[in-house]
C-alpha positions in Angstrom: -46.4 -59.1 6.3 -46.7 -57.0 9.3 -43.9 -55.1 8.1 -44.6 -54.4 4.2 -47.6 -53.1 6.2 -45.8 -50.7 8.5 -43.4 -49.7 5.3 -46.6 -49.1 2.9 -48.3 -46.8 6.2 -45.5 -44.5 6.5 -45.3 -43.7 2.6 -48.9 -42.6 2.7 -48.4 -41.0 6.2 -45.7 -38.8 4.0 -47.5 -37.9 1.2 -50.6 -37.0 3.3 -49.2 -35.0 5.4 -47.1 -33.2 2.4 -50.3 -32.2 1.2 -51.0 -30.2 4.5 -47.8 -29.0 4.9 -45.8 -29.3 1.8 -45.7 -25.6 1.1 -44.5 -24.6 4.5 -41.7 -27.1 4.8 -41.0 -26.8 1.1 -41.2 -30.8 0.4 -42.1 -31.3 -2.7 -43.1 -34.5 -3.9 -43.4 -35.3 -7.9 -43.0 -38.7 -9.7 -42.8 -40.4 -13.5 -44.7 -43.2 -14.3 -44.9 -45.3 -17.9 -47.6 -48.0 -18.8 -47.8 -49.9 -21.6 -49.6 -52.3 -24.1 -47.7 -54.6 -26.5 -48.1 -57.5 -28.6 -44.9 -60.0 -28.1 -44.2 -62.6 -30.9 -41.6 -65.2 -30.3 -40.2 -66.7 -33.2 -37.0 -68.8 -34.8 -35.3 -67.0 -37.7 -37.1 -69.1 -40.3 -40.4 -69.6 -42.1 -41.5 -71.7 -39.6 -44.8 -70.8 -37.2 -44.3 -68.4 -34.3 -43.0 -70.6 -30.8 -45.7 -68.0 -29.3 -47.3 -64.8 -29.0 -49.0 -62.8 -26.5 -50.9 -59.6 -25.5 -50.3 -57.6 -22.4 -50.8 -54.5 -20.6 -47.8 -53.2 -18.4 -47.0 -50.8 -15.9 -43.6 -50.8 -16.8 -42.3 -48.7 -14.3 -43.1 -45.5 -11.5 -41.2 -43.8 -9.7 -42.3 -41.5 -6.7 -39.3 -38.5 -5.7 -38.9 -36.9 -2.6 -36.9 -33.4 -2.5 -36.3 -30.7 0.1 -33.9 -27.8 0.2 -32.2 -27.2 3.6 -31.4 -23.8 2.3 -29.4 -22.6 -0.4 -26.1 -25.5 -0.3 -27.8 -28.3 0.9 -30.7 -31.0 -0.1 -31.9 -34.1 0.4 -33.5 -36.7 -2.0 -35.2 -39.9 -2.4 -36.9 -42.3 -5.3 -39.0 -45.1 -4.9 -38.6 -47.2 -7.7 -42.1 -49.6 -9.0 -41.2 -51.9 -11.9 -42.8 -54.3 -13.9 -46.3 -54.3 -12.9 -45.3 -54.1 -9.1 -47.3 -56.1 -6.6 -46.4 -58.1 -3.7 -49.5 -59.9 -3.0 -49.2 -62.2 -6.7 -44.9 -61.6 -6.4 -44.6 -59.4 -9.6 -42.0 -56.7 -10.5 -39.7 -54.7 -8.1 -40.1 -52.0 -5.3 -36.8 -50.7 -4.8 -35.2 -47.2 -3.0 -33.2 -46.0 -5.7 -31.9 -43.1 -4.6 -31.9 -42.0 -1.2 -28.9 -39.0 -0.5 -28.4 -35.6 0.6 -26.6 -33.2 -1.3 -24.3 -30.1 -0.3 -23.6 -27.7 -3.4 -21.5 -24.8 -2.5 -20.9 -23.6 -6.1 -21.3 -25.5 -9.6 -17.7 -26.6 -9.4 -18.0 -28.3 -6.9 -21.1 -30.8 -5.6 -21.2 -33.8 -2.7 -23.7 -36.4 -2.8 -23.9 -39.0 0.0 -25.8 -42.0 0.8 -28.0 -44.0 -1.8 -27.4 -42.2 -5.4 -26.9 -43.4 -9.4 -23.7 -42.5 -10.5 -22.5 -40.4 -13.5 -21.9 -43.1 -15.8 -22.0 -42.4 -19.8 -24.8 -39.9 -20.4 -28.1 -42.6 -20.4 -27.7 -44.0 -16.4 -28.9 -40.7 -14.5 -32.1 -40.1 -17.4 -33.0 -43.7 -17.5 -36.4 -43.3 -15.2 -37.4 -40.1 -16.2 -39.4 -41.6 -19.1 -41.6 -38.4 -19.8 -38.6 -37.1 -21.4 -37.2 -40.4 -23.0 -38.7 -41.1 -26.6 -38.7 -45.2 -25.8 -41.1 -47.2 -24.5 -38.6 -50.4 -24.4 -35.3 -48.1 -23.8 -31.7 -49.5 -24.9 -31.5 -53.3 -23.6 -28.3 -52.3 -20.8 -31.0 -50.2 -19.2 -34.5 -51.7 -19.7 -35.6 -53.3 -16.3 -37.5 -56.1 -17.9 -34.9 -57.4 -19.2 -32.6 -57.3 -16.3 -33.0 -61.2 -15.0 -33.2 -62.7 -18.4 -30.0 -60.8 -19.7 -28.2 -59.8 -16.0 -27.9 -56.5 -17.8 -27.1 -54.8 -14.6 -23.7 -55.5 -14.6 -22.8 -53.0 -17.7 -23.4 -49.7 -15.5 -22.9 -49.0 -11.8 -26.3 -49.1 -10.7 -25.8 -47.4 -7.6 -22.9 -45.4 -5.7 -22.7 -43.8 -2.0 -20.2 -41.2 -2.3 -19.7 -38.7 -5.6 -18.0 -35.6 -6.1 -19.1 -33.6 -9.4 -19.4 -30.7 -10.7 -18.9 -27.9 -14.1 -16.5 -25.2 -14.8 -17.0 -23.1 -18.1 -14.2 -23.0 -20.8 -15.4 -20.5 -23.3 -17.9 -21.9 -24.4 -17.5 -25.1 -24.0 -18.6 -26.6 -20.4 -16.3 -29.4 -19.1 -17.9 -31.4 -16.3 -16.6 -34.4 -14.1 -17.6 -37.0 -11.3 -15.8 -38.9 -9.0 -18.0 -41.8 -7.5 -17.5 -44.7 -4.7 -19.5 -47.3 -3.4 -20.8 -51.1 -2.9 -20.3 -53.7 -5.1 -23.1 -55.1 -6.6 -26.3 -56.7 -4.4 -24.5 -60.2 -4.9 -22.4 -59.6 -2.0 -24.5 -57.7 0.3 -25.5 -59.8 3.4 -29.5 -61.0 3.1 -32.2 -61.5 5.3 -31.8 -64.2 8.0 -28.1 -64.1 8.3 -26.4 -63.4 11.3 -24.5 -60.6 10.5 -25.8 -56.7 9.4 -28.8 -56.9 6.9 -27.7 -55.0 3.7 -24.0 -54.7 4.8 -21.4 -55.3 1.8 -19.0 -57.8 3.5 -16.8 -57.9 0.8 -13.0 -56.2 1.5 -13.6 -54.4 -2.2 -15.2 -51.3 -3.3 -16.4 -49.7 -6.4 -14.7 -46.7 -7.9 -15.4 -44.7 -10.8 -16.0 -41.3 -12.5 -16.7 -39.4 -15.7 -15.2 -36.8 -17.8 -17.4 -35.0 -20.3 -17.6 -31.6 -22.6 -20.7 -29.9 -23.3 -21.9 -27.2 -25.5 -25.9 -26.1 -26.2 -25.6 -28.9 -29.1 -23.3 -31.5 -28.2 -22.3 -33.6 -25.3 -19.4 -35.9 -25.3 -17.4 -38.2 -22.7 -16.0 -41.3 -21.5 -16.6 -42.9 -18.5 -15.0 -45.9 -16.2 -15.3 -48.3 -12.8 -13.0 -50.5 -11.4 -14.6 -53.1 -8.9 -14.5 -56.6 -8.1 -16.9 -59.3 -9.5 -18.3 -62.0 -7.2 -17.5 -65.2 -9.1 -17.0 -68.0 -5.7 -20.6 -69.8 -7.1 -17.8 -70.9 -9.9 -14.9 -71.2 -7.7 -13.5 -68.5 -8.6 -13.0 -65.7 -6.4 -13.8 -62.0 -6.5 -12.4 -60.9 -9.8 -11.3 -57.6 -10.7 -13.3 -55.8 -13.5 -12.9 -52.8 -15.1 -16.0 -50.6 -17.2 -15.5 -48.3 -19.4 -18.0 -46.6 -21.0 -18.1 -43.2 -23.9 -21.2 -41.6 -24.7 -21.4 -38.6 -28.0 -24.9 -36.7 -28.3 -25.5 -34.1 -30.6 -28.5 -32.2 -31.9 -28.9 -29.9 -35.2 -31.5 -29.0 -37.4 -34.5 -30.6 -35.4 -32.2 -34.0 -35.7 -31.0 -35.4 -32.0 -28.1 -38.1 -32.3 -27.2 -39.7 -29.2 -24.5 -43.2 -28.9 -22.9 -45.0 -26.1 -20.2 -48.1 -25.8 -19.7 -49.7 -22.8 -17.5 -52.9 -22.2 -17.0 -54.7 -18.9 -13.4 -56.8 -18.8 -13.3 -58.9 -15.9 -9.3 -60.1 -15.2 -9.1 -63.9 -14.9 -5.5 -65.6 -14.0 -4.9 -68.5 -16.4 -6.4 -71.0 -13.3 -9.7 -69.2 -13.4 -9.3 -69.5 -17.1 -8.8 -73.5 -16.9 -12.3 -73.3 -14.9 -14.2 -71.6 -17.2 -12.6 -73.9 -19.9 -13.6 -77.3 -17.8 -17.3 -75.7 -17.3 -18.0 -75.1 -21.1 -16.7 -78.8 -21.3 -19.4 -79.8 -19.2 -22.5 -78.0 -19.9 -23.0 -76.2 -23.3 -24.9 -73.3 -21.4 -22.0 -72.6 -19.3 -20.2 -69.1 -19.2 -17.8 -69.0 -22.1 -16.2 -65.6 -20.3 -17.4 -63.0 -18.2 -16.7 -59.9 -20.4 -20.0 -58.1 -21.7 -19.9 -55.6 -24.8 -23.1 -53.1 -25.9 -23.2 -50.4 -28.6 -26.4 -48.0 -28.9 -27.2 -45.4 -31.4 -30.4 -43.7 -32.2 -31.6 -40.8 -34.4 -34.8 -39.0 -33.9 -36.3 -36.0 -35.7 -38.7 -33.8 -34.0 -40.9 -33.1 -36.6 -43.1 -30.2 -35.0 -42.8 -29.4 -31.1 -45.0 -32.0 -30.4 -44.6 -34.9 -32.8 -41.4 -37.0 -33.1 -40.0 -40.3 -35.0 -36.7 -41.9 -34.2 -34.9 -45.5 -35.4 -32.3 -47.3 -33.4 -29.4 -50.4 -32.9 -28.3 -52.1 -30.1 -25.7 -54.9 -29.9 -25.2 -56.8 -27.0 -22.8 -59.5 -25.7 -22.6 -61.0 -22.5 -20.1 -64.5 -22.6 -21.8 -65.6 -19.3 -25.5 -65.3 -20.4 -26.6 -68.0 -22.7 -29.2 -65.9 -24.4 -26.4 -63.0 -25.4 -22.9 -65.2 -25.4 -23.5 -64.9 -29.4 -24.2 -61.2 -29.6 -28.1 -60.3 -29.4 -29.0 -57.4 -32.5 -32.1 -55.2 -31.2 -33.5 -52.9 -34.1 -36.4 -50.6 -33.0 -38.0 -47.7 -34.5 -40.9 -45.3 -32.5 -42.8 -42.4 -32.8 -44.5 -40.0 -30.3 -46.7 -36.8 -29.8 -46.2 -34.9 -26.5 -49.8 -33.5 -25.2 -48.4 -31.2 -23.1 -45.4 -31.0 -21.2 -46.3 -33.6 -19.0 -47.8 -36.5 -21.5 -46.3 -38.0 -24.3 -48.2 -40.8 -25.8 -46.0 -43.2 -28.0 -45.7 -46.4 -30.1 -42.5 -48.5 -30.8 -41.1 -51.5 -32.8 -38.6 -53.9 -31.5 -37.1 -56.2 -33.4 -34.6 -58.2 -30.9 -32.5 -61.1 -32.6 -31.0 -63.4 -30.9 -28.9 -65.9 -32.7 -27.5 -68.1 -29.8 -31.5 -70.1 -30.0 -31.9 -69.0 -33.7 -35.4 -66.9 -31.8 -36.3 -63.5 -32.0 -38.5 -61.8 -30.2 -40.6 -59.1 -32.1 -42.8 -56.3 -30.0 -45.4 -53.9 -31.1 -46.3 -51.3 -28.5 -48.1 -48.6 -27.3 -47.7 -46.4 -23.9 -47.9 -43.5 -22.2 -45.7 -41.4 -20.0 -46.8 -39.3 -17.5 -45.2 -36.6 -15.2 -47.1 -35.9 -12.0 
């Protein structure tokens, strides 16, 4: 307790004294945040009466940036990350440094970011908490933090690197861009409180790798993307796994119309032994893991219909063989609408419309928020 304390008294010793001396250091200190009310209906795919329904308000999810220029080649950043109605005291939602690096940028070929970052992964993963300038409310299921513990959707994209090399060269006039990224594997392996060894070390003898390779012009963006890693898979006897993503992303915009699409599949590489295991699991437990490859495809259109008004549909499909609620391939149809008060407001409603057939249940939202950029 004592040290939540200490932690909570330094971020408001920071942003106090930014405020007295902000302009002379040049810190500047800005943030996103998105709350939310929506009506949930759970229901099975049949006439029959709703399982349940119920209405909440939500404060989905803040985050507070820190940014500094060391003059003109090198910076430093950091994001504190609030999600799901944060608090400690009743144990709800997340607080989580999510980026945390400093940066040295010689020219616009090349850039070097170290320490805690998100990698370049598909187009979506570095936007993802800057909701002011997202049209969702619920954003595509891979990268919707409230669905992250039900669905273990944080296995489809790095989440976080400590090492990346990017940059942009111009081709005429096409820009081609690329990243290079290393880091951790994912928090399953990292070394927890009240263990011997270093707190948050990665113990494992595996790292992550990855990188991105994308064209750009003022109206379309296009590129694939890809990891290779290990998977921690010893609570089934297993072993660390290799596992490979791979990820392509195609945006385009024309005529007040913005189209934007990802794929992204995870393979995880079992040896017919691991594959015996899995097999003797399913025979045992019907909500074993059937396999631990994971599949999504997102599209969306939306039309901006003035500057400030703008209505968009969408499709998701998800499958995750080792989550019971996805092993059968979960649909998610949404449609939303929006009107941006200014440049830092957007108000906005959404539909979502999430089936999932492996209980027969879907689960239905109606919502209403508001993003807000301070």
């Amino acid at each position: 307790m004592k040290l939540r304390q200490l932690f909570f008294s330094l971020i408001l010793l920071v942003i106090s004294s930014s405020f007295t001396f902000g302009q002379s250091d040049d810190l500047q200190i800005f943030g996103y945040f998105q709350d939310n009310f929506h009506h949930t209906n759970y229901a099975y795919n049949t006439d029959t009466p709703p399982l349940y329904n119920y209405n909440s308000f939500n404060m989905q999810q803040m985050d507070i940036f820190f940014s500094k220029n060391f003059g003109n080649e090198l910076s430093a950043f950091a994001n504190l990350e609030f999600t799901d109605s944060y608090s400690s005291i009743i144990n709800v939602g997340a607080l989580n440094i999510q980026e945390a690096w400093i940066k040295y940028s010689p020219s616009s070929i090349f850039n070097l970011k170290a320490g805690v970052l998100i990698p370049r992964f598909n187009n979506f993963n570095e936007i993802k908490n800057r909701t002011v300038l997202l049209p969702y409310i619920l954003r595509p299921i891979v990268y919707e933090t409230i669905f992250a513990n039900q669905l273990g959707t944080g296995d489809f994209v790095p989440q976080q690197a400590n090492l990346q090399v990017y940059g942009e060269a111009p081709l005429g006039d096409i820009r081609v861009n690329y990243a290079a990224f290393m880091g951790n594997l994912t928090p399953d392996n990292y070394v927890q409180n009240g263990s011997p060894l270093g707190i948050g070390d990665d113990t494992s003898h595996y790292k992550m790798f990855g990188g991105r390779l994308g064209l750009e012009t003022d109206n379309l963006a296009l590129g694939v993307s890809g990891t290779y890693d290990r998977k921690n898979l010893w609570a089934y006897g297993i072993g660390d796994v290799p596992r490979m993503r791979f990820g392509a992303y195609l945006n385009f915009s024309i005529s007040g119309f913005e189209f934007e699409s990802e794929y992204i599949r995870v393979y995880n590489k079992l040896t017919s032994e691991d594959n015996e295991i899995v097999a003797m699991m399913d025979m045992y437990s019907p909500y074993a893991p059937k396999g631990f490859n994971k599949y999504f495809y997102h599209t969306n259109l939306l039309y901006n219909f003035t500057d400030k008004i703008f209505a968009y549909g969408g499709y998701d499909y998800f499958i995750a063989q080792d989550n019971v609620y996805a092993v059968d391939g979960d649909k998610v149809f949404t449609f939303g609408c929006g009107y941006k008060v200014n440049d830092s407001v957007v108000l906005k409603a959404q539909y979502y419309n999430a089936e999932i057939p492996s209980f027969n249940v879907k689960m239905i939202d109606y919502l209403l928020g508001v993003s807000v950029y301070f």
